[in-house]
GUTOR-857444 format. One record per residue (C-alpha): residue number from 1; x, y, z. Coordinates in steps of 0.05 Angstrom, whole numbers, plus 5000, padded with zeros to 4 digits. Layout:
<nodes>
<loba:NUM	x:X	y:Y	z:Z>
...
</nodes>
This chain:
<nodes>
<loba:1	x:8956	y:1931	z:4689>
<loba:2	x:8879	y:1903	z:4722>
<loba:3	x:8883	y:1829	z:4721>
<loba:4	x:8816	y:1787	z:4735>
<loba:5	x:8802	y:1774	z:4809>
<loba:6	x:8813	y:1699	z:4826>
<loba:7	x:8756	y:1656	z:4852>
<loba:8	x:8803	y:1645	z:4915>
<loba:9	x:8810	y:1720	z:4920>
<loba:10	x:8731	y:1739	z:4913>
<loba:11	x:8728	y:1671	z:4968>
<loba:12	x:8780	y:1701	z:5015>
<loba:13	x:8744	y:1777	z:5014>
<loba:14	x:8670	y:1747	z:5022>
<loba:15	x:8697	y:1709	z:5078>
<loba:16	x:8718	y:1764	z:5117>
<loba:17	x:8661	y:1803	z:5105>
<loba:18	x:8623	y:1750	z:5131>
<loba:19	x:8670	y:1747	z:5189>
<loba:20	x:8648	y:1825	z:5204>
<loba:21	x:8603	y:1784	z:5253>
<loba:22	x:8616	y:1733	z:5293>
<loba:23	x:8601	y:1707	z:5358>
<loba:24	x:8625	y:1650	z:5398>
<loba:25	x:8586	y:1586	z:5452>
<loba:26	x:8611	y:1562	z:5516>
<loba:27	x:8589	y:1536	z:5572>
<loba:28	x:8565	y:1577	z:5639>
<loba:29	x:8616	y:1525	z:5685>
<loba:30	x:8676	y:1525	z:5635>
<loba:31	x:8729	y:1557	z:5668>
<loba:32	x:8781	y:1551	z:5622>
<loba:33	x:8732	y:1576	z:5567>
<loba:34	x:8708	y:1634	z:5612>
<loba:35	x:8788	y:1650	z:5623>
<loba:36	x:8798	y:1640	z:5548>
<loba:37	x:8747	y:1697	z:5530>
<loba:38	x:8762	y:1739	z:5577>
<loba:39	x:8837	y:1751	z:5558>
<loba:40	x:8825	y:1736	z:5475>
<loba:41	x:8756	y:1759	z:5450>
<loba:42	x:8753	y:1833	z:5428>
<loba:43	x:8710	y:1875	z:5455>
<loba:44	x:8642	y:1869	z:5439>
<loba:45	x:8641	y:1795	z:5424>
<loba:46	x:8579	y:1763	z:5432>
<loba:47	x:8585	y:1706	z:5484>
<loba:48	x:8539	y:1651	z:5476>
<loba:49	x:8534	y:1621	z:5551>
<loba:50	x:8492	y:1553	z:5548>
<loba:51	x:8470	y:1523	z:5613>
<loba:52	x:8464	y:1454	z:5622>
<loba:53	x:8405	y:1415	z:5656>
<loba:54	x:8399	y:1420	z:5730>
<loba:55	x:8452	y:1470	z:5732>
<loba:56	x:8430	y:1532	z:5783>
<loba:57	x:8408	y:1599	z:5754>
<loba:58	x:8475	y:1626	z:5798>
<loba:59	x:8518	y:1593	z:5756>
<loba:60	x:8490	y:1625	z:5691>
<loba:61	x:8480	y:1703	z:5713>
<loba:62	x:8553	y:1690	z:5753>
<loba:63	x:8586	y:1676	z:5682>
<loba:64	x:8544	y:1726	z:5638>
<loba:65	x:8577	y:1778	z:5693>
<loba:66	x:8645	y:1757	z:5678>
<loba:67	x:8632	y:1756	z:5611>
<loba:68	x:8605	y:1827	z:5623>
<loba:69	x:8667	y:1849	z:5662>
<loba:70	x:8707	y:1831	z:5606>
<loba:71	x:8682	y:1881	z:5560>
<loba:72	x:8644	y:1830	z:5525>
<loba:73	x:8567	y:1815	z:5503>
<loba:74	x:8530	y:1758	z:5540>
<loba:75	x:8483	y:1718	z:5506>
<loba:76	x:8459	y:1667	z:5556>
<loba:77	x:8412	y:1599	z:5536>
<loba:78	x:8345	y:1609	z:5563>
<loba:79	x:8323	y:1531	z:5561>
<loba:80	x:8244	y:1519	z:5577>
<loba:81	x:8250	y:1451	z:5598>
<loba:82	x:8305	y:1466	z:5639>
<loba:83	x:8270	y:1512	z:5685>
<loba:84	x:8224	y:1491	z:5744>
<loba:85	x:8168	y:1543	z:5742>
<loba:86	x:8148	y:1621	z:5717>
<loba:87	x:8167	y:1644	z:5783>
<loba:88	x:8242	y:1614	z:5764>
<loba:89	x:8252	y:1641	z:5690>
<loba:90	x:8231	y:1709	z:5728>
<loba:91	x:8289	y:1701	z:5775>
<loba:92	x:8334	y:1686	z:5725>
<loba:93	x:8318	y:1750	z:5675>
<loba:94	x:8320	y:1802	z:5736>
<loba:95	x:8385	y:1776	z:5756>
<loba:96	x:8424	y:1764	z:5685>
<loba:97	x:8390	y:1838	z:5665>
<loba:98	x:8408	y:1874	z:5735>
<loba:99	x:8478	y:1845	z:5744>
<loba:100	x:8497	y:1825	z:5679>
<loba:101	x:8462	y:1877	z:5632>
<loba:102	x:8439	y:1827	z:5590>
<loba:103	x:8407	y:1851	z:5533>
<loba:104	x:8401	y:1792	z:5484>
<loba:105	x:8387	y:1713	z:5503>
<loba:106	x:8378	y:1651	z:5459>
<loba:107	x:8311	y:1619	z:5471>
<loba:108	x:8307	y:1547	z:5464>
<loba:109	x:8265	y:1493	z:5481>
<loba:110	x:8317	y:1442	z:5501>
<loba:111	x:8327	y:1364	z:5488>
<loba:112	x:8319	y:1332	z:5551>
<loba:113	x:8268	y:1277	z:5557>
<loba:114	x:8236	y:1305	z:5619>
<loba:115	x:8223	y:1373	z:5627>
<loba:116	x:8239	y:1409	z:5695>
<loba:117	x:8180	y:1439	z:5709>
<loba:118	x:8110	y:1477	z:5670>
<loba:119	x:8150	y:1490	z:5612>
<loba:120	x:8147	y:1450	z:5545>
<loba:121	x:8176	y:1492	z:5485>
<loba:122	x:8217	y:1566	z:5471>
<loba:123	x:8150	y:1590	z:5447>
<loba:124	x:8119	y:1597	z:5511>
<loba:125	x:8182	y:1628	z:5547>
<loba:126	x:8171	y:1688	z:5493>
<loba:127	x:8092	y:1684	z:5500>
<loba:128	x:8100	y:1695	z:5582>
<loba:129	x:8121	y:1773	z:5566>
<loba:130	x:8181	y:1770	z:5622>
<loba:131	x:8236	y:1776	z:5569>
<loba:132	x:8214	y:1848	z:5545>
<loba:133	x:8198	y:1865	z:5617>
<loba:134	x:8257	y:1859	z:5642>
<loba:135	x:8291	y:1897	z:5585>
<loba:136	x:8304	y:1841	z:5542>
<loba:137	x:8301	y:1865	z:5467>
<loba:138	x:8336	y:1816	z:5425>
<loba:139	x:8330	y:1742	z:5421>
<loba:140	x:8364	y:1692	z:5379>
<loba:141	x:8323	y:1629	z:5358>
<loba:142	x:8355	y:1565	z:5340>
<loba:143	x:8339	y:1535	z:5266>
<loba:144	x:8359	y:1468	z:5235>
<loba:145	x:8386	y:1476	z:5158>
<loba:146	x:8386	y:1396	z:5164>
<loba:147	x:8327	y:1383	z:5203>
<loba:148	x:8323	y:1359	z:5279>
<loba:149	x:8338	y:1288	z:5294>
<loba:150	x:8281	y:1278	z:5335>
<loba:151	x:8223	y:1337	z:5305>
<loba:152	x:8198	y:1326	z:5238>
<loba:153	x:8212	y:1390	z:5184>
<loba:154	x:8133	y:1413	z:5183>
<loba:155	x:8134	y:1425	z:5256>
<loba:156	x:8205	y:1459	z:5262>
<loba:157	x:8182	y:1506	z:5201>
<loba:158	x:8105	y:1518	z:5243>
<loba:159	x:8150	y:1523	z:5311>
<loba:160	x:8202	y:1584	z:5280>
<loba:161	x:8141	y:1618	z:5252>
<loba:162	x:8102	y:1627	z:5316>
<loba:163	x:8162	y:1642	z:5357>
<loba:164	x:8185	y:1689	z:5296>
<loba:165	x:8102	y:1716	z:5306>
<loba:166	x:8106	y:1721	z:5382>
<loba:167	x:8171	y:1747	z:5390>
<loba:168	x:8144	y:1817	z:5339>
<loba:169	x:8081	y:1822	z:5369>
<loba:170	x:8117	y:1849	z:5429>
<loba:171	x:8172	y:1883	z:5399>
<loba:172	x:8235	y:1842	z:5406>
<loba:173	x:8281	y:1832	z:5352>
<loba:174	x:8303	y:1768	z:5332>
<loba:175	x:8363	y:1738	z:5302>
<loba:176	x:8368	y:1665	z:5274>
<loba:177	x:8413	y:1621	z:5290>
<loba:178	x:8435	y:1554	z:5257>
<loba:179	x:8457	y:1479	z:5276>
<loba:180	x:8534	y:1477	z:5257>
<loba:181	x:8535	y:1430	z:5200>
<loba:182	x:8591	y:1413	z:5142>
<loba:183	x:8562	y:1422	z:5071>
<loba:184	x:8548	y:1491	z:5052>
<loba:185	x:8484	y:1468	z:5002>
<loba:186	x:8438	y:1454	z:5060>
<loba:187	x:8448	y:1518	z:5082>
<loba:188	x:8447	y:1561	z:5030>
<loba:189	x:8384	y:1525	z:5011>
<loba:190	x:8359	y:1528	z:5076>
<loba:191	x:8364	y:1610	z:5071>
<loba:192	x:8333	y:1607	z:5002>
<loba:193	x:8273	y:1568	z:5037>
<loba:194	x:8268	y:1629	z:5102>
<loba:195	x:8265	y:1678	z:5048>
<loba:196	x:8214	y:1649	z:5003>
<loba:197	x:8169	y:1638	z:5067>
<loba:198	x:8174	y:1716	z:5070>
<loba:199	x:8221	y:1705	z:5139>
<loba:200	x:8265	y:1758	z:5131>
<loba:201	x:8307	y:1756	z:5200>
<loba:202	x:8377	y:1750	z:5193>
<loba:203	x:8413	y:1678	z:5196>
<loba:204	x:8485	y:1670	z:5230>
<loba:205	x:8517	y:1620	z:5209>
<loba:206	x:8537	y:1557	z:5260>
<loba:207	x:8602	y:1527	z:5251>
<loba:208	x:8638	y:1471	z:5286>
<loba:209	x:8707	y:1511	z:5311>
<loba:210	x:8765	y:1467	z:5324>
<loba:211	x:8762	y:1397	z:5362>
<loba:212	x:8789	y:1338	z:5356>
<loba:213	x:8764	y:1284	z:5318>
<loba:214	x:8735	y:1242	z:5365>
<loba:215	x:8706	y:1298	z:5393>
<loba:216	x:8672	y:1332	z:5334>
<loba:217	x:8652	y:1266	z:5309>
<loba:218	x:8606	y:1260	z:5373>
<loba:219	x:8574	y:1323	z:5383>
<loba:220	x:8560	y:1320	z:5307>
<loba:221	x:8517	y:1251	z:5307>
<loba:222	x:8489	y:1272	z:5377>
<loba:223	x:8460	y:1345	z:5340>
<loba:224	x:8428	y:1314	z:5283>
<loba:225	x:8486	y:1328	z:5233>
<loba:226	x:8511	y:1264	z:5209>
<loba:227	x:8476	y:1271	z:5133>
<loba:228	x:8531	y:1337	z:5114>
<loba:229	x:8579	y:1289	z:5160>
<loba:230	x:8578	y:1236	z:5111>
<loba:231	x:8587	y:1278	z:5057>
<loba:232	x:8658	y:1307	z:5084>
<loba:233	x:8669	y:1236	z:5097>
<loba:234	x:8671	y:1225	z:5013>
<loba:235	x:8709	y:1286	z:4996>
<loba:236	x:8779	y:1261	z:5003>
<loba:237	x:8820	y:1325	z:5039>
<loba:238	x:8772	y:1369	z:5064>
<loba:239	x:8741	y:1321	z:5105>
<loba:240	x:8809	y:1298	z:5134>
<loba:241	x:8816	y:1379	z:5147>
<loba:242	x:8750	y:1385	z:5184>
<loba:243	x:8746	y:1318	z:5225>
<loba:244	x:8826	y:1329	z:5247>
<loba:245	x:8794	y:1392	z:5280>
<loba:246	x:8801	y:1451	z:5232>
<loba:247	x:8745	y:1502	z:5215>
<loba:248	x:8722	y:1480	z:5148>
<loba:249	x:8750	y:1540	z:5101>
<loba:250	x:8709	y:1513	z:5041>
<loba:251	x:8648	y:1509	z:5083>
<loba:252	x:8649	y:1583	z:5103>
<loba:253	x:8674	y:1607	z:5043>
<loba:254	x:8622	y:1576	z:4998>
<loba:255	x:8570	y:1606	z:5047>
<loba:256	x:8607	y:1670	z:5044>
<loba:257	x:8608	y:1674	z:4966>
<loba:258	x:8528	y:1654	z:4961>
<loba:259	x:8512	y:1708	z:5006>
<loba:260	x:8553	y:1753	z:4962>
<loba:261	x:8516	y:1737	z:4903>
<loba:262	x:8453	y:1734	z:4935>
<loba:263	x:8452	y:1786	z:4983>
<loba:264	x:8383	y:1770	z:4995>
<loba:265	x:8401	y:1708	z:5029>
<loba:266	x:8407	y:1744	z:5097>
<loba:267	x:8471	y:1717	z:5120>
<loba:268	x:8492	y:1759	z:5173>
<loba:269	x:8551	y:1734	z:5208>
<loba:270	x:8579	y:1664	z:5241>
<loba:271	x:8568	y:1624	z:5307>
<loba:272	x:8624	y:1589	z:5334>
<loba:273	x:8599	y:1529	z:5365>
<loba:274	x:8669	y:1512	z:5402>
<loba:275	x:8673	y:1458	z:5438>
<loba:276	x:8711	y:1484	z:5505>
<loba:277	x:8758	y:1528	z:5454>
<loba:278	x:8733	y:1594	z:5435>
<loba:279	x:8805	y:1619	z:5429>
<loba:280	x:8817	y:1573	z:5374>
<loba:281	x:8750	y:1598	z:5337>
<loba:282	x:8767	y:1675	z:5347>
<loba:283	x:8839	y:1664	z:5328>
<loba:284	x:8815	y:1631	z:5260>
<loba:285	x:8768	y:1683	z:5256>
<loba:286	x:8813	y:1741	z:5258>
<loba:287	x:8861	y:1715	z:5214>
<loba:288	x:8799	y:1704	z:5160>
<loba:289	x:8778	y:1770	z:5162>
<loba:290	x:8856	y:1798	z:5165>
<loba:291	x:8864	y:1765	z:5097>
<loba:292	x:8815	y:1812	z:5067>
</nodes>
């Protein structure tokens, strides 16, 4: 005899069709991190590999290589006001594509007060034409379902446009991908928005993996996410489940069941963003998309 599928069960198999994709961020001088993907990820993985300000260009390409040893895909952070000069971003591309094979890197503009050196904004990284030179064909462009603390919405919507512009003019494909937040509505609304503005590059889906509540608490209020913050704050259990570290189920599964129903949506995938632990984010991961 059929019986009716269960909301949990239609939940449980959009979820791990989400989970098809997913990809995971650390940083280029993490050791433990770097020792974690190496010996958990499967092969494939995208590796998200941010570096920080003033760090050298060494230690970036030297981690995108282990990454690359391990059978793995690295993504490195290509941060404008982080580098010094054209000549430098240059460097940096010849080396991560010649001894990393890095194919795909996320361009973003970067938060510090003072830039480094000519460069101001992602934009002009993809407007200096060294990322498809040097065999660069995909980038990944950050986007902000609940705004930017410090950049008003109008010019985050006219900044992803041009970049969105520049990036086809020359040929390189682009992938979007969001600020981890914890209420599904501002990003399924946010996707609804891209599509409507006739952006039709595919959105993964950033997610806080696990960390402890101090921890998560910080980084969330220092990104610009405390608005969905407060509202896990109000919701009794799941918000005890998400702040005590825990990848929010509810979060990715409402995301996952939207995207199901609206295919259109252009949800393709999830972004760990996880906090010196991607072995706890792949492990939750795979056992998501096991439960299928």
């Amino acid at each position: 005899m059929l019986t009716a599928q269960t909301h949990d069960d239609r939940e449980r198999v959009a979820l791990a069709d989400l989970l098809r994709t997913y990809s995971v961020e650390i940083t280029a001088h993490d050791e433990k991190a770097l020792k974690a993907v190496e010996s958990t990820l499967a092969p494939g993985t995208e590796v998200f590999i941010a570096n920080l300000p003033d760090e050298r260009a060494e230690v970036l390409v030297a981690a995108a290589l282990r990454v690359r040893r391990a059978g793995l895909e690295p993504v490195p952070h290509i941060v404008a006001r982080n580098l010094k000069s054209r000549d430098d971003l240059d460097g940096m591309l010849a080396s991560l594509v010649r001894d990393a094979g890095v194919s795909t890197a996320l361009i973003l503009g970067g938060d510090r007060d003072r830039k480094a050196g000519n460069f101001e904004n992602a934009l002009q990284i993809i407007e200096t034409g060294l990322l498809e030179a040097h065999g660069i064909r995909r980038i990944a462009i950050g986007c902000y379902p609940e705004g930017h603390p410090r950049i008003p919405d109008e010019v985050l919507w006219q900044a992803l446009r041009a970049k969105l512009d520049a990036a086809a003019r020359v040929g390189l494909e682009t992938v979007l991908v969001s600020q981890f937040l914890f209420d599904p509505q501002p990003l399924i609304e946010f996707a609804r928005a891209l599509r409507r503005e006739g952006i039709e590059a595919p959105l993964r889906v950033g997610v806080a993996g696990p960390a402890d509540r101090t921890k998560l608490i910080r980084y969330a209020l220092r990104c610009g996410v405390g608005a969905s913050l407060r509202v896990l704050r109000e919701r009794g259990s799941l918000a005890r489940n998400v702040l005590a570290g825990e990848t929010p189920d509810a979060l990715l599964g409402a995301a996952a069941v939207a995207q199901k129903e609206e295919p259109e949506l252009g949800m393709a995938g999830v972004h760990f963003f996880t906090f010196g632990d991607p072995a706890g984010s792949a492990r939750w991961a795979e056992e998501a998309r096991s439960a299928e």
